[in-house]
C-alpha positions, 0 to 999 in steps of 0.5 A, a space after each residue: 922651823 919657825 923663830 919663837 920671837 918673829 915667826 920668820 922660817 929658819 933653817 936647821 943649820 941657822 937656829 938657835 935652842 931658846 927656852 921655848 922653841 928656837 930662834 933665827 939669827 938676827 933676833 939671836 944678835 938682837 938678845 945679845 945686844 939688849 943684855 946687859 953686861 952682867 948678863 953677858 958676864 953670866 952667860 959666859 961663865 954659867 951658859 954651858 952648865 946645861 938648860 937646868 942651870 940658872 941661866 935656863 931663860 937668859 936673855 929672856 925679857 923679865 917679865 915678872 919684874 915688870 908685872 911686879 911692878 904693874 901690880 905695884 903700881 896699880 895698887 898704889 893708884 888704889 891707894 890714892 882712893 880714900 874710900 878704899 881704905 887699902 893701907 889699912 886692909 894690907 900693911 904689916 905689923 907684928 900683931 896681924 900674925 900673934 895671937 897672943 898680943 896685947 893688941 886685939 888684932 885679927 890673925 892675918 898672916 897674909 899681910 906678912 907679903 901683901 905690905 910689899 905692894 902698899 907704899 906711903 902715900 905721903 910720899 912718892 919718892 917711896 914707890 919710886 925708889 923701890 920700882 927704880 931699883 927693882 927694874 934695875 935689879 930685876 933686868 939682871 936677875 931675872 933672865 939669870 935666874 928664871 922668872 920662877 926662881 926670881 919670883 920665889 926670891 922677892 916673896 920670900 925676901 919680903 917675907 923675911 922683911 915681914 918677920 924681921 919686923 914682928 920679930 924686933 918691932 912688933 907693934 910698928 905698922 910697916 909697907 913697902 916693898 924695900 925688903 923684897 928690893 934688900 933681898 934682890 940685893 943681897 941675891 946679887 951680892 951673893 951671886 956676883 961673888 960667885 960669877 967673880 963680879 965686881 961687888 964695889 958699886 954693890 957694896 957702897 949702894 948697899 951700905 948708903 941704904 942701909 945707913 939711912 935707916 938710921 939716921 935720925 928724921 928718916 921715917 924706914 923699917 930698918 929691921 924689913 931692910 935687914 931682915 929682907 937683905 939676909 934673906 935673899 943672900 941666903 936664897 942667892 946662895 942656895 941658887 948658886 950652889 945647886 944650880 946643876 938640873 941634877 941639883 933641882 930637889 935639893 934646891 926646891 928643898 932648901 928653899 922650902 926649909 927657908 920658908 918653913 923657917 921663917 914662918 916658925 920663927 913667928 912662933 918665938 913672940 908666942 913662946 916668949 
């Protein structure tokens, strides 16, 4: 057999199960040493529930957070192209997805994801404090949970960010990708307390973020913060309770009722 990671041969008695393939000792003791302790604490106490449980590619580079961050990224250098005009053509406000509103505004609801990769442009600290703390958040979430469960938690979270806004400010022009990050956060919080994490340092950061969206002079979609934040406790949640393969269509079922709840919850300007 050959290693996955360096294509070296290795030996029946000598290799490793990976996600794909299998891999020789010596880049086994490179994975573990790159894992973060949260990792670690996650492999131990979840690794021997099987490959379907969450930690199916743990210690697995995340590759999603970072392509995440490269497609960010790259949209915000577009933005920086006056001619483009890409803000307007993909931030988020309440109008793009009620017909009804009193403001002629085209229905496009795909606005309600694409404002998660356009950021101010006045401000650089805006992308970089999201991109910092999605490469945080990202490098312990993803290898727990799976790069496609992982990328299911960040749309869906900015997802919930979306329709928290036109549900509370529907006239308020938001982007960013904060409530995605607030989802992360709230999965962590959530999960953490499942695997009997230490939640302390996640608490305090999360209650300063949320505090500075109220104070006065500090220009931020509390309600995407929010919205984003319940919505990725809410899919933590269902990841930790069913994450036995046997559990897997329950899962994909709860996660899906999530979506076509918040997408019906749009409807609720419309009735009013």
């Amino acid at each position: 057999m050959l290693c996955q990671r360096c294509l070296r041969t290795i030996c029946a008695e000598c290799q490793t199960p990976a996600a794909v393939g299998v891999i020789c000792p010596e880049c086994m003791r490179d994975q573990q040493r790159a894992q973060t302790p949260a990792q670690r604490t996650a492999q131990r106490r979840w690794g021997a529930r099987g490959a379907g449980s969450l930690a199916a590619v743990r210690g697995g580079r995340p590759l999603v957070t970072y392509w995440l961050i490269g497609i960010t990224v790259a949209v915000y250098v577009l933005q920086l192209i006056p001619a483009l005009n890409l803000t307007s053509w993909l931030l988020f406000a309440g109008p793009y997805v009620d017909p009804t509103s009193l403001i002629n505004a085209p229905f496009q609801p795909w606005r309600l994801l694409t404002a998660a990769f356009v950021h101010s442009i006045g401000s650089f600290w805006h992308i970089l404090l999201n991109m910092l703390a999605l490469w945080m958040l990202g490098r312990t979430l993803e290898p727990l949970l799976g790069r496609v469960r992982f990328l299911a938690l960040y749309l869906i979270s900015a997802l919930g960010g979306s329709v928290a806004v036109a549900l509370i400010a529907p006239y308020q022009p938001v982007v960013g990708a904060s409530g995605a990050v607030f989802g992360l956060l709230g999965a962590l919080l959530v999960i953490g307390r499942h695997l009997g994490a230490n939640l302390t340092g996640i608490v305090i950061v999360l209650g300063i973020n949320l505090l500075i969206g109220f104070i006065p002079g500090f220009q931020i979609a509390w309600q995407a913060h929010l919205g984003g934040l319940a919505i990725g406790a809410l899919i933590g949640f269902i990841y930790a309770r069913t994450r036995r393969r046997e559990q897997r269509g329950a899962q994909i079922g709860l996660v899906a009722l999530t979506v076509a709840g918040l997408l019906a919850l749009l409807l609720v300007p419309v009735l009013t």
